[in-house]
C-alpha positions as CSV (number, residue, x, y, z in Angstrom):
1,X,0.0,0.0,0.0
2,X,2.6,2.7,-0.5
3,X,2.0,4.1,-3.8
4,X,-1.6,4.9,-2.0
5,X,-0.1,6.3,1.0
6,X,2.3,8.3,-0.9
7,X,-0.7,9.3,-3.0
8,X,-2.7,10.8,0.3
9,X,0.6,12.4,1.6
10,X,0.9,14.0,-1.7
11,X,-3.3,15.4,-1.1
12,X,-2.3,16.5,2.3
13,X,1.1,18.4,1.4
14,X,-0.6,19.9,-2.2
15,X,-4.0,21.4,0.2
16,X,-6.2,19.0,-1.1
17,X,-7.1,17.5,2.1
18,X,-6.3,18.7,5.6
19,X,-4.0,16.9,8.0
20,X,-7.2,15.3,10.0
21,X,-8.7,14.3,6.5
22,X,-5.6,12.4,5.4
23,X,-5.1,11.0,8.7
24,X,-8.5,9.0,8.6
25,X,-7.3,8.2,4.8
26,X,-4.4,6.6,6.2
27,X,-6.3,5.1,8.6
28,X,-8.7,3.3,6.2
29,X,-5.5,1.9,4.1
30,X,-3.6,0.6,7.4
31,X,-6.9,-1.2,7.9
32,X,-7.7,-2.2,4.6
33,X,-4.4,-3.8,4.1
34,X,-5.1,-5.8,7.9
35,X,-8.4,-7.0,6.8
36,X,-8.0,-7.4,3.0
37,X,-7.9,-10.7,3.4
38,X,-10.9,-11.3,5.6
39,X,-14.5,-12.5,4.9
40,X,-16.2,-10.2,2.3
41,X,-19.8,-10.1,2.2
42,X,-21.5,-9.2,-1.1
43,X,-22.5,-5.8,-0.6
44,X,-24.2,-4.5,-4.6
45,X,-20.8,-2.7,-4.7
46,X,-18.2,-5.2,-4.5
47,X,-14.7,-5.3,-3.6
48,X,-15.1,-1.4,-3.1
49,X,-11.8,-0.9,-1.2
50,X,-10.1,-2.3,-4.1
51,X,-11.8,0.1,-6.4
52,X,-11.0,3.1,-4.2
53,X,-7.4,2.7,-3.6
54,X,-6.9,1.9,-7.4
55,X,-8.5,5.5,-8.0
56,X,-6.1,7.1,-5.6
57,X,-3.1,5.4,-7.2
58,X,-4.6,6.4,-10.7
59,X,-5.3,10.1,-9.3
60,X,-2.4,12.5,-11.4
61,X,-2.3,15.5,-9.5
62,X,0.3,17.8,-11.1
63,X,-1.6,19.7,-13.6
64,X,0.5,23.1,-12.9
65,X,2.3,24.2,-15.6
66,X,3.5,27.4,-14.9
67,X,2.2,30.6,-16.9
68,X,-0.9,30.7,-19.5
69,X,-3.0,32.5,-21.0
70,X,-6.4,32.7,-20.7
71,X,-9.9,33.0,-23.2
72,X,-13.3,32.6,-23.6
73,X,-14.9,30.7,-26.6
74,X,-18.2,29.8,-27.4
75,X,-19.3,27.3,-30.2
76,X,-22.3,26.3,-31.6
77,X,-23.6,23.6,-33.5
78,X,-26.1,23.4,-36.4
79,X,-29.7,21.7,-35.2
80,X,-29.1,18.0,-35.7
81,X,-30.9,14.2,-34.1
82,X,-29.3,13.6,-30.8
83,X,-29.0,10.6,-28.4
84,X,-25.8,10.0,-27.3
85,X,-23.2,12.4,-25.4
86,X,-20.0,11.5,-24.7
87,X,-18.0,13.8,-22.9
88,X,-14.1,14.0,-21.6
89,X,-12.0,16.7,-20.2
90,X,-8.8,15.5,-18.7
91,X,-8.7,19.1,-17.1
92,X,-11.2,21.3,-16.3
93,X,-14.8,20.9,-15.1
94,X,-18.1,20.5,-16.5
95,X,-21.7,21.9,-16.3
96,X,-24.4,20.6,-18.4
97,X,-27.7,22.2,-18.4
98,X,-31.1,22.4,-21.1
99,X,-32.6,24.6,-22.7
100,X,-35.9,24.7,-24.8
101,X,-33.9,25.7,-28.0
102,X,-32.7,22.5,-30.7
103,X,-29.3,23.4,-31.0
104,X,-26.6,22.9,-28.6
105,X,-24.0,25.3,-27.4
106,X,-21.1,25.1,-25.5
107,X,-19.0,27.7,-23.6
108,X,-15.6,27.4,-23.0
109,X,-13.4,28.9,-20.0
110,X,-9.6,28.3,-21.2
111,X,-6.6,28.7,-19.9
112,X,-3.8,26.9,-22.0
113,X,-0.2,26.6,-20.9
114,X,3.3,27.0,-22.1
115,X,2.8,29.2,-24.7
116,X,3.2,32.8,-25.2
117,X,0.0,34.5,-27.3
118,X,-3.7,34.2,-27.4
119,X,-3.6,33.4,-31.1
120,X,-0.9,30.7,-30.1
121,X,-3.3,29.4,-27.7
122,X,-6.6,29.6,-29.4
123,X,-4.7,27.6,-31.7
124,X,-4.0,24.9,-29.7
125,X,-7.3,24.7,-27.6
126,X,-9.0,24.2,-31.3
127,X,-6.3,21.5,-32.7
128,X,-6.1,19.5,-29.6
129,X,-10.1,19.4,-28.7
130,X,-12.9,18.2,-30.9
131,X,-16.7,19.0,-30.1
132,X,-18.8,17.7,-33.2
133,X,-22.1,16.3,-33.6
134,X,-22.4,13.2,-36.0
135,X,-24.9,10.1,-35.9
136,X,-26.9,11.0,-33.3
137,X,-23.2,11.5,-31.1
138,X,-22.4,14.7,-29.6
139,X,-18.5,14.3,-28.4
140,X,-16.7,16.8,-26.5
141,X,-13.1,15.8,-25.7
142,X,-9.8,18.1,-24.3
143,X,-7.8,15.3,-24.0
144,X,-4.4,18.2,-22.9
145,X,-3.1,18.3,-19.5
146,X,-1.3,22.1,-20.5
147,X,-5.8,22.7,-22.0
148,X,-7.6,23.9,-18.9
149,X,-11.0,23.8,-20.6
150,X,-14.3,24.4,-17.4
151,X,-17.2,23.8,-20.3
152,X,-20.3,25.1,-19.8
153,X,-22.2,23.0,-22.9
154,X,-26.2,23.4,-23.0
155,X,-28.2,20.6,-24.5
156,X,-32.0,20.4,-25.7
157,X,-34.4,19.3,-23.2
158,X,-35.3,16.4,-24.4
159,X,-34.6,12.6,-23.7
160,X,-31.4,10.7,-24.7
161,X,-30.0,7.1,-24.8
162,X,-26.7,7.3,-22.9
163,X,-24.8,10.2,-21.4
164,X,-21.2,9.3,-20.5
165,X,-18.9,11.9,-19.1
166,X,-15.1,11.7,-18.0
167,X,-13.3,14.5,-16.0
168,X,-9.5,13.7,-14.8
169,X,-8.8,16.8,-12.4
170,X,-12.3,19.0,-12.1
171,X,-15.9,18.7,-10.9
172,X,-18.9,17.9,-12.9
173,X,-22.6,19.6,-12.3
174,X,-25.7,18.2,-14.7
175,X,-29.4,19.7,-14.1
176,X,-32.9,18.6,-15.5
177,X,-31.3,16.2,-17.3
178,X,-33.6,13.0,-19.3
179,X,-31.4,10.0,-19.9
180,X,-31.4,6.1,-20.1
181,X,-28.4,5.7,-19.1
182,X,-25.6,8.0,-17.3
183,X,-21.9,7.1,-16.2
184,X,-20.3,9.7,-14.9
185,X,-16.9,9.8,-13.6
186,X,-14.6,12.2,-12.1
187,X,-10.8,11.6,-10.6
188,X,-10.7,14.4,-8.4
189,X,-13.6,16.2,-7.8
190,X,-17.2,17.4,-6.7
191,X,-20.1,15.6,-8.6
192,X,-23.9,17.7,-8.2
193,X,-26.6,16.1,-9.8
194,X,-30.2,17.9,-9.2
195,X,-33.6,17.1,-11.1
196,X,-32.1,14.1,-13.5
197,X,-34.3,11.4,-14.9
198,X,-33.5,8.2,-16.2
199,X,-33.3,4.2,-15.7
200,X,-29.6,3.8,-14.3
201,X,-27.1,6.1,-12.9
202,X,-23.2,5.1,-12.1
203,X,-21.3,8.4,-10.5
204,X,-17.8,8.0,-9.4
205,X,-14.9,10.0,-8.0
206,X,-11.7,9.8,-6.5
207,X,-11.7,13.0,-4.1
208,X,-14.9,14.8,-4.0
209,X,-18.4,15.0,-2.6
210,X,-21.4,13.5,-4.5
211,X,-25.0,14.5,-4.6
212,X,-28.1,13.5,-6.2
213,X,-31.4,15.1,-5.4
214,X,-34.6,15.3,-7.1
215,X,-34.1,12.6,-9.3
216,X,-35.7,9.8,-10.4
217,X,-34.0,6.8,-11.7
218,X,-34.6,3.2,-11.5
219,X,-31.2,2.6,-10.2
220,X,-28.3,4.8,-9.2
221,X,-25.2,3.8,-7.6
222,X,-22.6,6.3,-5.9
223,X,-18.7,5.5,-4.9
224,X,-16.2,7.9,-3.2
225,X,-13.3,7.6,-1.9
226,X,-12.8,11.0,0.1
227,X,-16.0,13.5,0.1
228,X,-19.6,12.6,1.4
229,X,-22.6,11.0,-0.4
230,X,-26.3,12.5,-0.5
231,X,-28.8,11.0,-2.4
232,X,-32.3,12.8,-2.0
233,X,-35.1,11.1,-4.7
234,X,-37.3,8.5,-5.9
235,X,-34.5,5.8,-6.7
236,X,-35.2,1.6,-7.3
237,X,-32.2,0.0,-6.1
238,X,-29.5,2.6,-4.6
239,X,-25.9,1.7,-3.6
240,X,-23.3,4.3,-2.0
241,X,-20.0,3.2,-1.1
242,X,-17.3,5.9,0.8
243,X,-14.0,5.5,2.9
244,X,-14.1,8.6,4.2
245,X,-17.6,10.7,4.2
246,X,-20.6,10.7,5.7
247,X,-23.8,8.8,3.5
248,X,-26.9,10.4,3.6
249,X,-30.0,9.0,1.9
250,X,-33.4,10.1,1.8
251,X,-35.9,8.0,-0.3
252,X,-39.2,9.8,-1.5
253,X,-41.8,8.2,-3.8
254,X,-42.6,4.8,-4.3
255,X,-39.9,3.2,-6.8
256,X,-37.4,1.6,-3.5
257,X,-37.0,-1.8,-3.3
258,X,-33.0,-1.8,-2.4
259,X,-30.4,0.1,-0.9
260,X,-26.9,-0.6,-0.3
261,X,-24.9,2.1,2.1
262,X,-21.3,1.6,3.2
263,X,-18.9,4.1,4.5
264,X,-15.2,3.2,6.3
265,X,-14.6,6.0,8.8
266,X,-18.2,7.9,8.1
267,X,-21.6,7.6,9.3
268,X,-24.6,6.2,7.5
269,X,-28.0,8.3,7.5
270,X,-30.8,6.8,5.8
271,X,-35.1,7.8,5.8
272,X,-36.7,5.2,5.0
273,X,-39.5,5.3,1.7
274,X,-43.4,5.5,2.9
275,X,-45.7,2.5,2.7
276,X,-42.9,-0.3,2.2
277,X,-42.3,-3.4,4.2
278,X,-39.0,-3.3,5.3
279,X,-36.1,-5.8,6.1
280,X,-32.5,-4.7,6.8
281,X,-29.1,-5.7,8.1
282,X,-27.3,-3.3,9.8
283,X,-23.5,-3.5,11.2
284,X,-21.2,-1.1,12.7
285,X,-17.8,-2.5,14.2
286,X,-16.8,1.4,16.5
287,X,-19.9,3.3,15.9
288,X,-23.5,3.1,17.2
289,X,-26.7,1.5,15.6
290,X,-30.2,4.0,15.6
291,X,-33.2,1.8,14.5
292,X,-36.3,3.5,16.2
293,X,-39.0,2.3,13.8
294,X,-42.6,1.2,14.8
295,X,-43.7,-2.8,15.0
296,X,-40.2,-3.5,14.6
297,X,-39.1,-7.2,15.0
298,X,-35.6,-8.0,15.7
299,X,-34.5,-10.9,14.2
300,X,-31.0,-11.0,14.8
301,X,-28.9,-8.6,17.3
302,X,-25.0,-9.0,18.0
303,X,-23.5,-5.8,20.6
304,X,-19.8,-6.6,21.1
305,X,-17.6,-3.6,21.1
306,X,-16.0,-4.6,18.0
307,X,-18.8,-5.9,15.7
308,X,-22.2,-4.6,16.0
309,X,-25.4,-6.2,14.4
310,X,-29.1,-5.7,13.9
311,X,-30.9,-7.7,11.5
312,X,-34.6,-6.9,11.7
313,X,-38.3,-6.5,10.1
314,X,-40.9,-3.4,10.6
315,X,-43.6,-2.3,9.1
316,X,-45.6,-5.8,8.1
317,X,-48.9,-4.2,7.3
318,X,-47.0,-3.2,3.2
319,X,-47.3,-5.3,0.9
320,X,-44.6,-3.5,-1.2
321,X,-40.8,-4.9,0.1
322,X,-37.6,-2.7,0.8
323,X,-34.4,-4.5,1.5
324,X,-31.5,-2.3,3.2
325,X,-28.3,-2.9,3.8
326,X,-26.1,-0.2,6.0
327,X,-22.6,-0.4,7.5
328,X,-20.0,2.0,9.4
329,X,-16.6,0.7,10.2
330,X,-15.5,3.9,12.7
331,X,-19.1,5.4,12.7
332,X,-22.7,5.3,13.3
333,X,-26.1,4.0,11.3
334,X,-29.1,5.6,11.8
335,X,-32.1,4.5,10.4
336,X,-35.6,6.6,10.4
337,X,-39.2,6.2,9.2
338,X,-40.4,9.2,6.3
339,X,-42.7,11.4,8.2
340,X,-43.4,13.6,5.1
């Protein structure tokens, strides 16, 4: 586990995280290397320890280059059939948004490095990008390190197939947003999601927090490393996964029938949907377990210091089901009915 050690000193000493921040980081890899090994239950989000550390050690956090020189740039694109977007900005951020028009437009905030005039560098944001619209595929790629490109691109509102987006050092935002399908990943930074729609969602990031509220989606599935998880919506089967960050989930409407929550040295906070029969595990090996629900049968119930357990059933009189599973290595899990 050095690389990934080196890789959170290298956060701490560059500002990225503080001192107290890293220090649980390190914590989490001392005692994911002891218990790597151990019994690993089958979670939704498998082997997510694995999966985090391999984003740290893939994390390239160098993108100072020294002097640049900074534009704005706007392009449009003739009106054209779109169903696919597939975006990547290795560094900058990105903010997608609609609009009612059936064009699309995207606005560019550049700063491009080592070189010496704005013709030089409008010159080499335009050779080394590409945003084009062709079979139904709107790409949008800045594939430079020395390119800092933050994109704001506005899209019709109107439903697509896939969205796929891919930030290296930057955060992404998406609003009122109609998809099938959206995988969204981001090495180092914030993800905001508010008001999407669509059947699956997969968000990822290395170092950053992740939220998504008023949504809708049949399934959606969150992982972190660093930076807390809040999912606010109507959501089927939700999973969250987080070494360090606090996972907050509040279910409204009727689509929940699964949710997976996990966090190392975090707490778990989760409201229950309305009208479901529930039936949970819960564990916590440091922390505290909260289940204060009505007609609530306890099936199972472990309390040693070191490994905490609550398996139980509550609200019988649903017919509609919802499974939960919830754990918190270092912290709590708290569990409440909907009351809205």
């Amino acid at each position: 586990m050095s690389e990934e050690r080196m890789k959170i000193l290298k956060m701490i000493e560059e500002g990225i995280i503080s001192a107290e921040e890293g220090a649980e980081l390190l914590k989490a890899s001392s005692e994911f290397e002891e218990h790597r090994n151990s019994e690993r239950r089958k979670y939704g989000i498998l082997d997510f320890l694995d999966d985090a550390y391999e984003k740290i050690k893939n994390v390239d956090l160098d993108f100072s280059f020294g002097e640049y020189v900074e534009f704005d740039h706007t392009i449009s694109l003739d009106q054209a059939p779109i169903t696919d977007l597939d975006l990547l900005i290795t560094n900058g951020s990105l903010d997608i948004k609609t609009w009612e028009e059936d064009y699309v437009k995207a606005d560019f905030g550049v700063k491009v490095y080592q070189v010496n005039t704005k013709e030089q560098a409008r010159q080499r944001f335009l050779e080394d990008g590409e945003f084009t619209l062709s079979g139904g595929l709107l790409r949008l790629a800045s594939p430079s390190k020395q390119v800092k490109t933050d994109v704001s691109l506005t899209v019709p509102s109107q439903s697509y197939e896939f969205v796929k987006a891919y930030l290296a050092n930057g955060h992404m935002e998406l609003a009122s947003l109609r998809s099938n399908h959206f995988h969204l990943k981001t090495a180092n930074g914030k993800v905001a999601l508010n008001k999407i729609k669509g059947d699956s969602c997969q968000v990822e990031t290395g170092h950053g927090a992740i939220s998504v509220v008023e949504s809708d989606l049949e399934t959606c599935k969150a992982e972190t490393v660093h930076g807390e998880i809040t999912l606010e919506g109507n959501y089927g089967k939700s999973e969250a996964s987080a070494i360090s960050g606090l996972v907050t989930v509040d279910h409204s409407g009727s689509r929940a029938y699964s949710g997976f929550y996990k966090t190392t040295t975090g707490h778990v906070q989760v409201t229950l949907p309305q009208e479901k029969r529930v039936n949970g595990v819960l564990r916590s090996h440091l922390g505290s377990i909260e289940c204060p629900l009505e007609n609530k049968t306890i099936l199972k119930q472990q309390k040693e210091f070191m490994n905490k357990i609550e398996e139980f059933e509550a609200f019988p009189e649903h017919e509609d089901s919802f499974h939960i599973e919830a754990e918190a290595k270092t912290g709590s899990v708290t569990i409440k009915a909907n009351r809205k």
